[in-house]
C-alpha positions in Angstrom: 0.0 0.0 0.0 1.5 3.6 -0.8 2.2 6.0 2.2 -0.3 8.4 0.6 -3.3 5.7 0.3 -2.5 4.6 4.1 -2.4 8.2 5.5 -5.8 8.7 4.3 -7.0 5.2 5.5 -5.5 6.7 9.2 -7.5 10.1 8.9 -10.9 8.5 7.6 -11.0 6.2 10.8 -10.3 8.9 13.7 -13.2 9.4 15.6 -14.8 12.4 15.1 -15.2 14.6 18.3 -18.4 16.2 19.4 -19.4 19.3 17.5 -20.4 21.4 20.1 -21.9 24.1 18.3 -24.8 21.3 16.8 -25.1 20.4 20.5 -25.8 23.7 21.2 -28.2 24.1 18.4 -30.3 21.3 19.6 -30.5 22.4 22.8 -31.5 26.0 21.9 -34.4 23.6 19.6 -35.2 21.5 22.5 -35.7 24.6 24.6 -37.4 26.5 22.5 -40.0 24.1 21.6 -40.6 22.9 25.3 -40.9 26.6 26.0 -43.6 26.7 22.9 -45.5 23.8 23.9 -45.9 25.4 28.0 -47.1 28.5 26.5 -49.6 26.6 23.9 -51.0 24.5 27.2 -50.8 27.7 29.2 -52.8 29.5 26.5 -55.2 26.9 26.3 -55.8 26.8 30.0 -56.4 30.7 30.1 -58.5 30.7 27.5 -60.7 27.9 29.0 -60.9 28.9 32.6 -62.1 32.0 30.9 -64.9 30.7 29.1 -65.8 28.6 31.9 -66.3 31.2 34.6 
């Protein structure tokens, strides 16, 4: 095998570390939506203890 061909074979089977600014874009997603779906439930409970009393 050629130097060149096996120095590529090393480099394609490192393992890749964590990229933390997609970890951080999830979590901004996860938060975000979990905030969305409190205020949705929220809403929804205003707006039927309203119509209710």
């Amino acid at each position: 095998m050629a130097p060149e061909v096996a120095a590529e074979a090393d480099v394609s089977t490192e393992r890749q570390k964590p990229d933390l600014l997609g970890i951080a874009c999830l979590a901004t997603m996860g938060i975000v939506t979990v905030a969305w779906i409190g205020f949705l439930i929220w809403g929804a409970s205003a707006v039927l203890s309203w119509l209710t009393s």
